[in-house]
N, C-alpha and C positions, 0 to 999 in steps of 0.2 A: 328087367332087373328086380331081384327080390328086396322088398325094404324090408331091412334089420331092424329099424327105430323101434322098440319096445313098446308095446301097449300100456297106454295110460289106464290105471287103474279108475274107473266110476269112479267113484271117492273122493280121489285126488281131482278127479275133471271139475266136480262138482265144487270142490273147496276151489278153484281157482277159476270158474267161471260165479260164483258169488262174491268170489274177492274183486274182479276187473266190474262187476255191479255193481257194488257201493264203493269201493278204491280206487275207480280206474288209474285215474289221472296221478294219483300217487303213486302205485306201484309202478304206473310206467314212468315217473320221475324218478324212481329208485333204482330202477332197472338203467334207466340211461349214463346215475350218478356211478352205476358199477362198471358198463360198460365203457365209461370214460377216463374211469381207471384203469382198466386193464390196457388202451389204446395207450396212454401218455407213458401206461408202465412202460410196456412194450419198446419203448425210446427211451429207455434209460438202458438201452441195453444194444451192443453192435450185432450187427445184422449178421455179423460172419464167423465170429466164433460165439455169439451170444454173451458176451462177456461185460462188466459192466462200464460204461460210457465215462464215467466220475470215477474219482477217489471216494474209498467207503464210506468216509463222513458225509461228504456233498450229498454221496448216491443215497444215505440214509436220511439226510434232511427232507430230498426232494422224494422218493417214496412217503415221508413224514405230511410232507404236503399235499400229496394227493390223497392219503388216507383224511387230511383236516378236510377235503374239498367233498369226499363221501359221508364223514360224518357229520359235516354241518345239512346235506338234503336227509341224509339219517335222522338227525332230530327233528325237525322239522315234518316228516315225515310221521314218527313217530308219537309226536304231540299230537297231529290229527285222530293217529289212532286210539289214544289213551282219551280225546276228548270224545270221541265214539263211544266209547265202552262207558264212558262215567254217563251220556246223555244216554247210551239202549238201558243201562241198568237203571235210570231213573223213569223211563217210561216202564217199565217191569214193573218197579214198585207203584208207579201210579196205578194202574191196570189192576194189581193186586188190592189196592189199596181204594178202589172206586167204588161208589153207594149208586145207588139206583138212585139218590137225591139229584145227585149230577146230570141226570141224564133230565132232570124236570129246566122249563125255561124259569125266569124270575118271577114272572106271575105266578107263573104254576107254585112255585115252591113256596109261595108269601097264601095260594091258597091252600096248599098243605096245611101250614103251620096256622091257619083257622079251621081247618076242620078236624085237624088230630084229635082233640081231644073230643069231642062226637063220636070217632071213630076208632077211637082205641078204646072207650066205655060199652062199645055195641062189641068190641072183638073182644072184649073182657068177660060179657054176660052174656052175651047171647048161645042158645044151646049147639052145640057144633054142625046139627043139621039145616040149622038157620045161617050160620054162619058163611058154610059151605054155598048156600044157595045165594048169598049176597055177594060172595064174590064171583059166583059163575054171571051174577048180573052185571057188576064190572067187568068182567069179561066181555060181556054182550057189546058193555056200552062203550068201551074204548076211554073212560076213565080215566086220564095217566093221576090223576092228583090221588083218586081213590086206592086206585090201583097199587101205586107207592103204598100209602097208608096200610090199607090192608096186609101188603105185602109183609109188612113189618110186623103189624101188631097181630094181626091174626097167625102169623107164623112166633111171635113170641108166646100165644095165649097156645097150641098143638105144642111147643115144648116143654113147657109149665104144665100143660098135662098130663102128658109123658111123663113128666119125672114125678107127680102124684102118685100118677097106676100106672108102672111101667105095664108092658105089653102093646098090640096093635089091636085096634077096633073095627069096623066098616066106615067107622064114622070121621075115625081120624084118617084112616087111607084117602075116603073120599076128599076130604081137607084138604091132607098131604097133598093130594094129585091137583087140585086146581090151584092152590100155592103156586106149583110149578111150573106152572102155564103160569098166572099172573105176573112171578117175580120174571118168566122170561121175557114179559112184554116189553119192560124196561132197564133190560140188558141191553150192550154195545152189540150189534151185530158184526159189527167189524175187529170185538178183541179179540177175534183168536187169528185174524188177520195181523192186529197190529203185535200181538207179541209174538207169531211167527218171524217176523221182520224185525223186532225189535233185538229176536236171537241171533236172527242171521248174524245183519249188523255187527253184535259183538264181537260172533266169533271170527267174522272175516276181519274186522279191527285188529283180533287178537292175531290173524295169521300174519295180517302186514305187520305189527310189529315183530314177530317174530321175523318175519326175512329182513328187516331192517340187520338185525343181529346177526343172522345167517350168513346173510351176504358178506355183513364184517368182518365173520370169520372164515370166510373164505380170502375175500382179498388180502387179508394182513398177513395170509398163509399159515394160520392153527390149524386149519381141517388138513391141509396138507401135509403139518409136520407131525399132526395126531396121525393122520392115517401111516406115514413112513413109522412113527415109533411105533404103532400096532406091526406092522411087519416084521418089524427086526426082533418085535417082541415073540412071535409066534414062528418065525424061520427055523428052517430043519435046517 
């Protein structure tokens, strides 16, 4: 037998194997609250001419109540999603929003702020080839308290240089380049980990509440009487 079933587009596989990873358990409560419509619908209606079981009023109260019985797991449902998206965009912003201080323990940061000032006087005066060679020795040493400090202040003292005698020197490149390695010593190694995830997250939030809505408008029957007015709109 040849299967007809349509290929799922990548894309699509992808958006719906990240949505049942961090949604599972809702989208499959969402999926059950649709399917449970459709079943009770189903019985408001005789088996033999399809015709409906009630007087219109009745038939529309009780249609009315099982539309109330999908949108109460609808909200619910949807609350999850919207308190997803408000907690991934607040770790964005922390992520964007993080100093290299954070990354020091308490000690560490109570010895910082005893030797800053030592150390932003030396990253003040000192000639940049001096400079340069005191941080490759924080480098050596593994440092985190220096490390911070310098991080800062001798990257404050190569921009304030800069904007004296714009251009590039040997002197500042060299700077530049062990800056770079210093500030990465105490970077997160894991934020591009966590706001990879932090994105997912959102936008599979954002997919499940969208089917919350999709599915509503499928059950209440809009997609169905949009799609007939599209016909009769466009018939030869």
């Amino acid at each position: 037998m040849i299967d007809t079933t349509p290929p799922v587009h990548p894309a699509t596989a992808r958006i719906e194997a990240n949505l049942q990873e961090h949604f599972g358990p809702q989208a499959g409560r969402l999926e059950r609250a649709a399917e449970h419509f459709e079943t009770a619908k189903a019985k408001l209606y005789r088996s033999g001419d399809g015709q409906p079981m009630y007087a219109p009023e009745e038939h529309q109260q009780r249609l009315d109540g099982l539309l109330a019985d999908y949108d109460a797991v609808g909200a619910e449902v949807k609350a999850t999603a919207e308190e997803a998206i408000a907690a991934g965009r607040q770790e964005l912003a922390k992520l964007d929003g993080s100093s290299p201080l954070d990354r020091l323990t308490a000690d560490e940061q109570q010895a910082a702020s005893v030797r800053a000032l030592f150390v932003r006087e030396d990253a003040e005066t000192l000639p940049l080839g001096q400079l340069t060679a005191r941080v490759r020795a924080v480098l050596a040493s593994g440092d985190r308290v220096d490390a911070y400090l310098l991080g800062r202040y001798a990257g404050a003292r190569l921009d304030a240089d800069r904007q004296r005698s714009p251009g590039q020197s040997l002197e500042r490149a060299a700077l530049a380049e062990v800056l770079t390695e210093l500030q990465g010593r105490l970077a997160d190694p894991k934020a591009g980990e966590k706001r990879t995830k932090a994105e997912q997250r959102i936008s599979s939030a954002q997919v499940l509440g969208g089917k919350v809505r999709m599915k509503r408008l499928h059950l209440d029957g809009t997609v169905a009487a949009d799609a007939e007015a599209m016909r009769r709109r466009y018939a030869f």
